[in-house]
SEVOKOL-262170 format. One line per 4 residues: number of its first residue (from 1); their letters; for each residue x, y, z of C-alpha. Coordinates in pm, whole numbers, plus 32768, in hexadecimal, padded with zeros to 4 digits. Example, Ala and Ser with C-alpha at 12.3 -4.5 7.8 and 13.67 -1.06 7.14 Angstrom:
BEGIN
1	as	84CE/7E3E/830C ~ 8557/7F96/82CA .
***
This chain:
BEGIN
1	xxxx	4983/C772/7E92 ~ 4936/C6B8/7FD7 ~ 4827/C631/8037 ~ 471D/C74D/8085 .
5	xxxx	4692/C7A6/8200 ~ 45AF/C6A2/827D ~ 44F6/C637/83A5 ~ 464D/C566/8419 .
9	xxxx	4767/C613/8367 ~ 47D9/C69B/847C ~ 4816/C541/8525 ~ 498A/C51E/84CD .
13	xxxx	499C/C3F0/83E8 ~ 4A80/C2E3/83E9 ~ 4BD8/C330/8347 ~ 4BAA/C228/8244 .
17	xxxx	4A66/C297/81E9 ~ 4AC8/C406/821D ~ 4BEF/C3C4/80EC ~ 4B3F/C301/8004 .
21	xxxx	4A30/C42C/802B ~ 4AF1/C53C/7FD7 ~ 4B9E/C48B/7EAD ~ 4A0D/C451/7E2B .
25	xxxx	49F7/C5C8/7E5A ~ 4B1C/C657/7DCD ~ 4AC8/C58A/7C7D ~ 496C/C602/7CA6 .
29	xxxx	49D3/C77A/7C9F ~ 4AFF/C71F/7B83 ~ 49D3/C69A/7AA1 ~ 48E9/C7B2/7B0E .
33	xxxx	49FA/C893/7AAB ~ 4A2A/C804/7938 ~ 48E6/C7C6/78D3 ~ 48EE/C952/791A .
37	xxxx	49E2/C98C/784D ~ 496F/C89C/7730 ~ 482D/C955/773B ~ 48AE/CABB/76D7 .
41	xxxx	48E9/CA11/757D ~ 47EB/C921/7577 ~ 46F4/CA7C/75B4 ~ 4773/CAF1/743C .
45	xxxx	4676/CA24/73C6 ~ 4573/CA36/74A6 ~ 453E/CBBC/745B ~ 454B/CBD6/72D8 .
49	xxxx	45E2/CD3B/7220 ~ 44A6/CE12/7234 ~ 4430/CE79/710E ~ 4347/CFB5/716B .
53	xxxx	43EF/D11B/717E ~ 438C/D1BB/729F ~ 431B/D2F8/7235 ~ 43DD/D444/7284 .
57	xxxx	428D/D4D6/7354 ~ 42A6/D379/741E ~ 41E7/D23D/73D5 ~ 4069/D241/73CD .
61	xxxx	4042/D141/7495 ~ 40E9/D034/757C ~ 40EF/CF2B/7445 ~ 41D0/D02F/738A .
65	xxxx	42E3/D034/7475 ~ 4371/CEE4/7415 ~ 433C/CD86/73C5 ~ 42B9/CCA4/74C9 .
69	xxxx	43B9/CB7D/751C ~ 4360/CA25/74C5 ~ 433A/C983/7607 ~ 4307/C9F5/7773 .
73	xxxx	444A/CAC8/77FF ~ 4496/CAC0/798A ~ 4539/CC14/79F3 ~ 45BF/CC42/7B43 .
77	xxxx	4595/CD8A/7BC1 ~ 46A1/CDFC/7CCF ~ 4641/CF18/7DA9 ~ 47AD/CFB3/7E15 .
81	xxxx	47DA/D0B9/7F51 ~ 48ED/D141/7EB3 ~ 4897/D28D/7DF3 ~ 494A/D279/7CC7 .
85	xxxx	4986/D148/7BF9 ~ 4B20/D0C4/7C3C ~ 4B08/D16D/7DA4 ~ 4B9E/D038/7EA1 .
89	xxxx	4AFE/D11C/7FED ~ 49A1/D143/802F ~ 48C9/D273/806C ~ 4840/D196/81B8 .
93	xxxx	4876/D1B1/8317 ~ 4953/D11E/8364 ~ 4A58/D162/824A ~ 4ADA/D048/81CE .
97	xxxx	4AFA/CF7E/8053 ~ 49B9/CF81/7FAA ~ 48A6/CE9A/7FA9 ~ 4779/CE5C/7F0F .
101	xxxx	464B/CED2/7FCE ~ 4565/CE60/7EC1 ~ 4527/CD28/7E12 ~ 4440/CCBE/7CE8 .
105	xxxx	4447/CBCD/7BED ~ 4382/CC01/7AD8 ~ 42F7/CB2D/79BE ~ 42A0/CBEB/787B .
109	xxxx	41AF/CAE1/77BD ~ 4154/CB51/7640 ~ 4036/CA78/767D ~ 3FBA/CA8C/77DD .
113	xxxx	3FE9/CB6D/7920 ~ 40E6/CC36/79AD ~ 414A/CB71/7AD2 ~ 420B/CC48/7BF4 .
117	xxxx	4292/CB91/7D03 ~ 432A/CC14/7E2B ~ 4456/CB63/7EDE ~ 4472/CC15/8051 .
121	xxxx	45C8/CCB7/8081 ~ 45BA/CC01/81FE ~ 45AB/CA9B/8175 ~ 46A6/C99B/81F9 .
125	xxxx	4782/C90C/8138 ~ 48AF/C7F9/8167 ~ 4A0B/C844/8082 ~ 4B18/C758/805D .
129	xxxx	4C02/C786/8193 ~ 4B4D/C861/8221 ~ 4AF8/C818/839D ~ 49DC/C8B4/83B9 .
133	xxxx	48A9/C909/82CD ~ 48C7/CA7F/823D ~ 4795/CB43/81B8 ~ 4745/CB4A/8040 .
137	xxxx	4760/CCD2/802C ~ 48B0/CC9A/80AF ~ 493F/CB9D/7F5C ~ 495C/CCB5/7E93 .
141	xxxx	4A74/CD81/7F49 ~ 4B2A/CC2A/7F3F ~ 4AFE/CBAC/7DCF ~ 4A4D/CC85/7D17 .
145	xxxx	493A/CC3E/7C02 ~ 4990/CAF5/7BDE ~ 49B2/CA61/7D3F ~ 483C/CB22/7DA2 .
149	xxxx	47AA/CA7D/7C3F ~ 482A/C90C/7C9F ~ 47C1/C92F/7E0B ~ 466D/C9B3/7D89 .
153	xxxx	4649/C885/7C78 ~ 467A/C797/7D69 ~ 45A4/C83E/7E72 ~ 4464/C7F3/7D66 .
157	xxxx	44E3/C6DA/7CAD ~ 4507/C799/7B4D ~ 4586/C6F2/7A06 ~ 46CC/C6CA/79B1 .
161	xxxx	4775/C831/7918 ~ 4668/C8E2/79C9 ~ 4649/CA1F/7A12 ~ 468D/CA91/78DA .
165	xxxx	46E7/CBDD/791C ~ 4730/CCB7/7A49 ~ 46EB/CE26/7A7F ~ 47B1/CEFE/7BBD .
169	xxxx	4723/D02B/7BE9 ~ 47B2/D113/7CFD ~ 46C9/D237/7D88 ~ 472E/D33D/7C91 .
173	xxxx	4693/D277/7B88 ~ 456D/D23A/7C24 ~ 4548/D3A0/7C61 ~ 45AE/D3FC/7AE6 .
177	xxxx	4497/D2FC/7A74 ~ 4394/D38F/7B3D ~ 43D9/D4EF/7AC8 ~ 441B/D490/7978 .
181	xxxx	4274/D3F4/792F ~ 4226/D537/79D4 ~ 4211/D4D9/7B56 ~ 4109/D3C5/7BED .
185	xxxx	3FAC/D3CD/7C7F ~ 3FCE/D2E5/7DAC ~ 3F05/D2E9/7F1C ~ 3FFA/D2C0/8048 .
189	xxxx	3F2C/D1EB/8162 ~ 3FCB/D2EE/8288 ~ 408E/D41E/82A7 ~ 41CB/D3CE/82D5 .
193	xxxx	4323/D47C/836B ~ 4454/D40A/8375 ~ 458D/D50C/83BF ~ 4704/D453/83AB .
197	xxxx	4811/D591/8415 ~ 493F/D4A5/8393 ~ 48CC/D48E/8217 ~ 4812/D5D2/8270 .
201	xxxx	46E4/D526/81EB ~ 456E/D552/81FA ~ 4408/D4BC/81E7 ~ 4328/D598/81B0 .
205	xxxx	41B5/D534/8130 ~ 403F/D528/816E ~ 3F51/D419/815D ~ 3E4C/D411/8059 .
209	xxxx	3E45/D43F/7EDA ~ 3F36/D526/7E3B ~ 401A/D53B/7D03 ~ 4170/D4F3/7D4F .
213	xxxx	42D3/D54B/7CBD ~ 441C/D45B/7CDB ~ 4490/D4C4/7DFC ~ 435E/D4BE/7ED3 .
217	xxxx	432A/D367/7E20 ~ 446C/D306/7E9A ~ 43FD/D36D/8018 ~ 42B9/D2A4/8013 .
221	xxxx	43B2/D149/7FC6 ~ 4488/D1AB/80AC ~ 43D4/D1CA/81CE ~ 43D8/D0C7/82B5 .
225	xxxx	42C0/D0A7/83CE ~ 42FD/D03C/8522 ~ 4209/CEF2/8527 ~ 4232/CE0E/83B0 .
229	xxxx	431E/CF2A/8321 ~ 4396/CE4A/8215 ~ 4214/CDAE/81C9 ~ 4183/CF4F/81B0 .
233	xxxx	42BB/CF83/80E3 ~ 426A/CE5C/7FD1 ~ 40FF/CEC1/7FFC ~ 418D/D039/7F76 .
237	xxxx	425C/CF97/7E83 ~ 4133/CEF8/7DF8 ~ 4065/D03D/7DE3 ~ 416C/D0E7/7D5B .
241	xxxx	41C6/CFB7/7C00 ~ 4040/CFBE/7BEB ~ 403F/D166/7BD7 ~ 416B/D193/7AEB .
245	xxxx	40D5/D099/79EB ~ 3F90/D13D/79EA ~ 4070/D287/7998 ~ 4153/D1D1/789B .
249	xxxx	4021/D166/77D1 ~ 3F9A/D2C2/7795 ~ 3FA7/D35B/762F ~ 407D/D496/768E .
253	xxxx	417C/D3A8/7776 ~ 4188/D277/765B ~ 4205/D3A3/756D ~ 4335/D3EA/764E .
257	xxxx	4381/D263/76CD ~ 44B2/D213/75C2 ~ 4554/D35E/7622 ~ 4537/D314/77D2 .
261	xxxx	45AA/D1CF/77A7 ~ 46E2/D24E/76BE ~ 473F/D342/77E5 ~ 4720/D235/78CC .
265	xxxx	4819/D173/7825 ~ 4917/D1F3/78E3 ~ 485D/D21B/79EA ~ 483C/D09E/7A7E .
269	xxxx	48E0/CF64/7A54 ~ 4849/CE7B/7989 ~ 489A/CD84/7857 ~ 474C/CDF8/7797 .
273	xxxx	4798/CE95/7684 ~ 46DD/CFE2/7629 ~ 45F8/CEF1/7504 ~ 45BC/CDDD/75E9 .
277	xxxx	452A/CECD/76F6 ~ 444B/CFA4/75F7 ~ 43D2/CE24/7591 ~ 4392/CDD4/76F5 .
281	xxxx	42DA/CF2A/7732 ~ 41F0/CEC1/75F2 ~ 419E/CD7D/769E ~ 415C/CE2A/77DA .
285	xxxx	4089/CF52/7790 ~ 3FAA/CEBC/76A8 ~ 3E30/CF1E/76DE ~ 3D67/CE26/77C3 .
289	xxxx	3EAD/CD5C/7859 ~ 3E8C/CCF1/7977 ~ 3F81/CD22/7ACA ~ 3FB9/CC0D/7B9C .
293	xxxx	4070/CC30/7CF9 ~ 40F1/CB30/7DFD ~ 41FE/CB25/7EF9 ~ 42D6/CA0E/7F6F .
297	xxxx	4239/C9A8/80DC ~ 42EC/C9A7/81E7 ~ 42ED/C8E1/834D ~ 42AD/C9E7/8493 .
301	xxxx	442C/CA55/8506 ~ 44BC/C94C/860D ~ 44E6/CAA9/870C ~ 4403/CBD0/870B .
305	xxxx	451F/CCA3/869C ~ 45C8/CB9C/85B3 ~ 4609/CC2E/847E ~ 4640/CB04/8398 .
309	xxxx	44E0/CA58/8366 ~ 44D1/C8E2/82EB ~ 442D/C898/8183 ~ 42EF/C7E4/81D6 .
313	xxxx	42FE/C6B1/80D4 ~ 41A1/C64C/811E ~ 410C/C74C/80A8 ~ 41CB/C757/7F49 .
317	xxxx	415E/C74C/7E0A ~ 41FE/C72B/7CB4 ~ 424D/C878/7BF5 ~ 420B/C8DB/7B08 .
321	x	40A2/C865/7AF1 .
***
C-alpha cells in the first residue's frame, strides 16, 4: 500500500523517492496481508470450544450464546452495494462493479467498550502505480477484503495481523437481518424521496419515530442528501448499529440470534465462523456495555464538488482507545 492521501501527495515526487516508496508499500501490504492470514489460526486459541449448550428455546441471555474471546477482536465491517453476496455489479446508479458504501471497523473488547469507527467511503487514498489517489469505497471492487483491510490498517496505524476478521454484507443481508430480530424502531431526521427509473428503485419514508422493516431500513442508508450526503448517511448508519443492538439484546430476539446468524451464513462474506460470531454477539449485547462511535476526520474537499476528501492527520487519534 502507498503512502496514504496527504496534504502534498499530490505533488508528484521525485522518481527516486517515488520507487523506493512504492517498494516500502508493497512490503507494507505483503506483511499486512500475512499477519492476516497468520491470524485465522492464531484466533483458534483466542476463542476457546464453548462449553455451554445453547438451549433448543434459544439462550437466556447474551452470556449463553458463547464464550467471550480472550483478548480484544477488530472486525471490519464492509458495507457492499451489490445485493447479493458474489454479485461483481452494483444495485447503484451508475451500474458498475460493486463497492463498498459503508465502512466500520469494530473492536469487540471482553473487557471494555464496543468501539465503532467509521472510515468515510470518500477518503483519499494513494496505491502503488497508481497516478492518481482513488477513494477508499472504491479498494474493494479492486482487491477485495484484503486490499480494503490493509488500506484501512494503515489508515489508523493498527497492530500487526489486525483486523482480525472481516464481514461483507451486501443489501439483502442487511435487509434479512433486520426482518429476522423482528424489524427496528429508528427516527429518520426528514422525509425523504428518492425515485431511480433504471434500477426501478424507490425511497419512500417519513421523518419521525416509527418501526421499521429491512427494506425500509435499507432506504434510510441509502439515501443520500444533497448538502454532506455522505456525513447524514454515517450519521444514519450510526442510528441504525445503535437501534439493531438495542433489538438484538431483547429476551424474545436473543432466543432466535444462533438461528439468524446460521441463515446468514450464506448470506455474506465473511471468515467468522458461525461460534466466533455467537461469541462476539455475547460480548456485545451484554447488559450495561457501553457504545462508542468516532469517524476518521477528514480535510474540507480541495473543489466544492470534489469528491475525494483528504484525511485530516491533525486531528487523529489512536484507535482503538
Amino acid at each position: 500500500m502507498g503512502r496514504l492521501f496527504t496534504p502534498n501527495a499530490l505533488a508528484p515526487p521525485q522518481p527516486r523517492q517515488q520507487r523506493s516508496a512504492r517498494v516500502r508499500a508493497a512490503l507494507r501490504l505483503l506483511a499486512a496481508g500475512v499477519g492476516l492470514a497468520a491470524s485465522l489460526t492464531l484466533l483458534g486459541v483466542i476463542w476457546p470450544e464453548s462449553d455451554r449448550a445453547v438451549r433448543d428455546e434459544g439462550p437466556p441471555n447474551a452470556a449463553d450464546l458463547g464464550e467471550l474471546p480472550n483478548r480484544p477482536i477488530s472486525v471490519l465491517l464492509i458495507g457492499s452495494d451489490a445485493d447479493r453476496p458474489g454479485q461483481v455489479v452494483n444495485g447503484a446508479a451508475p451500474r458498475g462493479p460493486a463497492n463498498s458504501d459503508a465502512l466500520l471497523l469494530v473492536q469487540v473488547n471482553p473487557q471494555g467498550p464496543l468501539q465503532l469507527l467509521s472510515l468515510p467511503v470518500e477518503a483519499a487514498v494513494k496505491l502503488p502505480g497508481d497516478p492518481q489517489p482513488v477513494a477508499l469505497g472504491s479498494l474493494y471492487r479492486r482487491g477485495g477484503p484484503a486490499l480494503v483491510a490493509g488500506a484501512a490498517a494503515q489508515l489508523v496505524g493498527l497492530a500487526k495481523g489486525q483486523p482480525d476478521r472481516y464481514l461483507v454484507l451486501p443489501r439483502s443481508a442487511l435487509r434479512q437481518l433486520v426482518d429476522g430480530i423482528g424489524r427496528v424502531e429508528l427516527s429518520p431526521d426528514r422525509s425523504m424521496r428518492y425515485r431511480d427509473k433504471t434500477q426501478n428503485y424507490r425511497i419512500q419514508l417519513d421523518g419521525g419515530l416509527q418501526v421499521l422493516d429491512g427494506g425500509q431500513v435499507e432506504q434510510l442508508l441509502r439515501f443520500r442528501d444533497e448538502q454532506n450526503g455522505q456525513e447524514r448517511r454515517r450519521d444514519r448508519q450510526q442510528m441504525a448499529v445503535e437501534s439493531l443492538l438495542r433489538q438484538m439484546g431483547q429476551q424474545q430476539q436473543l432466543q432466535q440470534l444462533p438461528d439468524l446468524i446460521a441463515s446468514l451464513q450464506n448470506e455474506v462474506e465473511t471468515n467468522l465462523t458461525r461460534q466466533e460470531a455467537l461469541s462476539l454477539l455475547a460480548a456485545v449485547l451484554r447488559p450495561g456495555e457501553r457504545v462508542e462511535f468516532a469517524t476518521l476526520p477528514l480535510r474540507a474537499p480541495l473543489q466544492p464538488q470534489d469528491p475525494l476528501r483528504q484525511l485530516d492527520g491533525r486531528a487523529q487519534q489512536p484507535w482503538p482507545r
